[in-house]
C-alpha positions in Angstrom: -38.9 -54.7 65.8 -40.6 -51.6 66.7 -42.4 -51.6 69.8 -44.4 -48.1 69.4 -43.8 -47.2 72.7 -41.3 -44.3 72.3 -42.4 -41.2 74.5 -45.0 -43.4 76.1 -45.2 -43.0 79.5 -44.8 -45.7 81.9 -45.5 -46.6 85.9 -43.3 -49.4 87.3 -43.9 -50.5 90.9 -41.4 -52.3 92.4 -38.7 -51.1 90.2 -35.3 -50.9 92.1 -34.1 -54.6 91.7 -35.1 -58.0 90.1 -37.7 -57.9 87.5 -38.9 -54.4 88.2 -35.4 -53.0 87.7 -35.3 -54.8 84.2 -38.4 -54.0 83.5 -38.1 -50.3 83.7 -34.5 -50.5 81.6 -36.4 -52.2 78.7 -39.3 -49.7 78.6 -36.3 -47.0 78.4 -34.1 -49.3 76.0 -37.6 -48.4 73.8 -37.6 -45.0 74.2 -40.9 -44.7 77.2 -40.4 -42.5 80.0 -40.8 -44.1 83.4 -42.1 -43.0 86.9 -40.5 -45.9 89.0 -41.6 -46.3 92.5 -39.9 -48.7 95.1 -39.4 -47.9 98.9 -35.4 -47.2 98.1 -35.1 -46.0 94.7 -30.9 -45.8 95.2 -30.4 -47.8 92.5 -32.2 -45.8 89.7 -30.2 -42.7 90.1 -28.7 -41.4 87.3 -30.8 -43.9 84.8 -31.7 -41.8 81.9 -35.1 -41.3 81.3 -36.6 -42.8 84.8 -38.4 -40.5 87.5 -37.7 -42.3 90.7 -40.0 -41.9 93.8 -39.7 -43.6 97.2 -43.1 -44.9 98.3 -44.4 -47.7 100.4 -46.6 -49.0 97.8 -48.0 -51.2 100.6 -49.5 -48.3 101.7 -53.0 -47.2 101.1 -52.4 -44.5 99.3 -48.9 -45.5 98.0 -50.0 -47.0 94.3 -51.8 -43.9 93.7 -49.3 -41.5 94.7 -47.0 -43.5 92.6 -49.5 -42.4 89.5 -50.3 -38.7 90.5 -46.5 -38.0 90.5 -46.5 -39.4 86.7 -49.8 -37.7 86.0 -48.3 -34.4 87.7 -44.8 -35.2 85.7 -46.3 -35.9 82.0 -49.8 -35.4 82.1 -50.7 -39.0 81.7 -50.3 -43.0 82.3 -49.8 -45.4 79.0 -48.7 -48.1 80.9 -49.0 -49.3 84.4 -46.7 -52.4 85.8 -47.8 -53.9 88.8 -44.8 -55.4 89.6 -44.2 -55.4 93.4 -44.7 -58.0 95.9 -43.0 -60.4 97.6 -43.2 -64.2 99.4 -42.3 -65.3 103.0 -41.8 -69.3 102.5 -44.1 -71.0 105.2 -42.4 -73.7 106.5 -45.7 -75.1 108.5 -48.2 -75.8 106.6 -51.6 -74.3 106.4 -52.4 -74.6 110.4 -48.9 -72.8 111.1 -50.0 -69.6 108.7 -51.9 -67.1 110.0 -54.7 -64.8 109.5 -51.9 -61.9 109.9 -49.4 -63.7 106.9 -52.0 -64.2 104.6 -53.0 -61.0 105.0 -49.2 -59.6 104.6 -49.4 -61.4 101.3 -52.7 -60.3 100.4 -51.5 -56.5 100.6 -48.1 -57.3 99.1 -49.2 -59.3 96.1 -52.8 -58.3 95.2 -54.3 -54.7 97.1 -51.0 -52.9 96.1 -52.1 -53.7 92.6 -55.0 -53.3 93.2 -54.7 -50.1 94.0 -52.6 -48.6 91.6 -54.7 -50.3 89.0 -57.5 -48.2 90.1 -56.0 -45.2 90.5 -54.6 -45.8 86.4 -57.9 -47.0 84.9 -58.9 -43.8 86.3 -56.6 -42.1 84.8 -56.3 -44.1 81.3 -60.6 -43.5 81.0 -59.8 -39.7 80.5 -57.4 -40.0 77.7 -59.0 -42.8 76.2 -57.1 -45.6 76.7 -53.7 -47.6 77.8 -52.2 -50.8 78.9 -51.8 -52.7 82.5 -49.3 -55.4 83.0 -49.5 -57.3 86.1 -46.4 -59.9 87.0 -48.5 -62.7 88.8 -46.8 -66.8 88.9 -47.3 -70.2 88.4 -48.2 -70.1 91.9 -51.3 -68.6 91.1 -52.9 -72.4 90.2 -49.6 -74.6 90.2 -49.2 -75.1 94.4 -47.0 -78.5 95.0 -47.0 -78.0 98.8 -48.3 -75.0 101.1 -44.9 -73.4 101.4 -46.4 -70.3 99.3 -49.9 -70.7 100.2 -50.6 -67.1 100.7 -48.9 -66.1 98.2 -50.3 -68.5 96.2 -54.0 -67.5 97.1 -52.8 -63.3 96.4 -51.8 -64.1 92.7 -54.6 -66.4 91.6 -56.6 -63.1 93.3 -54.5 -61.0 91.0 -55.1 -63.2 87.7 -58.7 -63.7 88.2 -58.9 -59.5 88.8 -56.8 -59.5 85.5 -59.4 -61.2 83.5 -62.5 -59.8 84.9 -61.2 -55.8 84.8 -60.1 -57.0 81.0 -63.8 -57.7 80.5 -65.4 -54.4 82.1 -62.5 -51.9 80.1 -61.4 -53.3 76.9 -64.5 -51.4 75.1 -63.0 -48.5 76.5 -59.4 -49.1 75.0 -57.9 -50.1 78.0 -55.8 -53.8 77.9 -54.6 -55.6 81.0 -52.4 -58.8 81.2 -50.5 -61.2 82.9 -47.0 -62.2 83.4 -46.7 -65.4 85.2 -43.1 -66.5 85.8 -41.7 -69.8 87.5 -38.7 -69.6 89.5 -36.2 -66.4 88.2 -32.5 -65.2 89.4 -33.9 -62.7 92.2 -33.2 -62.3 95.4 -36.8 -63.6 95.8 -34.9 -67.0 95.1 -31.4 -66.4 95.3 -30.8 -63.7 97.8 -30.4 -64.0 101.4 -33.3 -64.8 103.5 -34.9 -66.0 100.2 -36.5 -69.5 99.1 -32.8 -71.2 98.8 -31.3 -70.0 102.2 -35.0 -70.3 103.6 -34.9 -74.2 103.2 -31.6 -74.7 103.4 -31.6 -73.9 107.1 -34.5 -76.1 107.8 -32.9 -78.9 105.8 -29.2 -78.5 107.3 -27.5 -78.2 103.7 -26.2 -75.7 101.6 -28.6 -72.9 99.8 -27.4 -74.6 96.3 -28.5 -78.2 97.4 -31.9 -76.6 98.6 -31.9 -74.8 95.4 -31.8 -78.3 93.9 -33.8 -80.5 96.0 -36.9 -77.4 95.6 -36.6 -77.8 92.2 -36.8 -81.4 91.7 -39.4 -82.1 94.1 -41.9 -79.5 91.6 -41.0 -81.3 89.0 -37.5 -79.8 87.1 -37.1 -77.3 84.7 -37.2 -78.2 81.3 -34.7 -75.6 79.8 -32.2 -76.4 83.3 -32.2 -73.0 84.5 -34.3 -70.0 86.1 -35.6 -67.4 84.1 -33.6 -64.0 84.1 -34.8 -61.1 85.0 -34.1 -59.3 81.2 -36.6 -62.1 79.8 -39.5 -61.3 81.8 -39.0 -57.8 81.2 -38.9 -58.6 77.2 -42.5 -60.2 77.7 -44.1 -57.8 80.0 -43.0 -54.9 77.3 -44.0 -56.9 74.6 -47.8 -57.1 76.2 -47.6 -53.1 76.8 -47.0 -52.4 73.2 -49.5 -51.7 70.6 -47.8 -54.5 68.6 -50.1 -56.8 71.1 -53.3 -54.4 71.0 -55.8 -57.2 70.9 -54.4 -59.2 73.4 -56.0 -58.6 76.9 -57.3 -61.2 79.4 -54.7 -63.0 79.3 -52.2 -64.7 81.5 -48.4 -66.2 79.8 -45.9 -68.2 81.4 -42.8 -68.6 81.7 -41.2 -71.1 83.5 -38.4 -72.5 81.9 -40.9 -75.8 81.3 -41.7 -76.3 85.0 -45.5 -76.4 83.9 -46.2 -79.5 82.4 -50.3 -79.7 81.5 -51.6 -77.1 79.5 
């Protein structure tokens, strides 16, 4: 299927690993240009078609620098990914988080966005319209214990910005959706200092029995595996195409079946 997105021109926060990385090689698979920004943007070297920038997109003016350098590059934004964040597991409670971590989650997860979202919509209003994908998670409203409470609290912040900017600037041609995924084979997870390693410490057992044991006590995955990377990036490019142009508002999962109500 054609996606009608070659030549569009695409932002990608986050971009250097895990979903952001495959994010930005689908939008190129389908022939977009992309301005990728990430604090180390090593790993995009030598990618055809992608503009790497090094930016601390936690920054206050990081998400729009990250969109003047693809305005100052091609002239303008078609699609913005707000893909960047990032989860410390809290491992006491809600009385052992404080002020300080939720607010390190609140500028990871939802002003980064935030702000390049504003800084595109500004943007996109001049040439009449374009597309914003935001990669949320379940966490947003699925919260089995209060090991991702702030990160919880920054994505249902995200999702319910999602649907009220959807309101305010889909007369004017501009669509913005979610992605929300479940548990996917990133370092988020997987990598060292991530969720696995994270519990396995505290437990005393190896990062794949604390793999195990998280998953089970949320409930299981119905397919018996984490997403990959490669399929969130198929859905988030799927929602920035005109193939999807009167879908905004709205927020999709995938989760491998962890949700279980709909």
């Amino acid at each position: 299927m054609d996606l009608s997105l070659k030549g569009k021109i695409v932002v990608v926060t986050g971009a250097s690993k895990g979903i952001g990385l495959a994010v930005t090689k689908s939008f190129v698979d389908e022939g977009a240009l992309v301005v990728a920004g990430a604090r180390n943007v090593d790993a995009l070297t030598g990618l055809a078609g992608v503009t790497g920038l090094a930016v601390d997109l936690s920054a206050t003016d990081g998400p729009a620098r990250l969109v003047s350098h693809a305005v100052s590059l091609h002239g303008r934004v078609d699609v913005l990914v707000n893909n960047v964040g990032g989860v410390r597991l809290r491992l006491n409670g809600f009385l052992g988080t404080s002020d300080e971590e939720f607010e390190w989650a609140m500028q990871m997860n939802f002003f980064a966005a935030l702000r390049a979202t504003r800084a595109a919509i500004t943007q996109m209003l001049t040439q009449g319209g374009g597309a914003i994908v935001n990669v949320a998670s379940v966490n947003a409203f699925f919260q089995p214990d209060a090991g991702t409470i702030d990160y919880g609290a920054a994505k249902a912040a995200l999702v319910n910005l999602t649907k009220a900017l959807s309101q305010e600037f889909g007369p004017k041609g501009i669509r913005i959706n979610d992605v929300s995924p479940g548990p996917v084979s990133t370092d988020l997870w997987l990598g060292e200092h991530g969720v696995a390693q994270t519990v396995a410490k505290a437990m005393g057992v190896d990062a794949d029995t604390a793999q195990k044991r998280v998953i089970a006590s949320i409930g299981g995955l119905a397919t018996g595996r984490f997403t990959t990377p490669e399929e969130v990036a198929a859905l988030v490019v799927m929602l920035a195409s005109p193939r999807t142009a009167n879908v905004t508002g709205s927020n999709y999962i995938i989760d491998g079946g962890l949700i279980k109500t709909t």
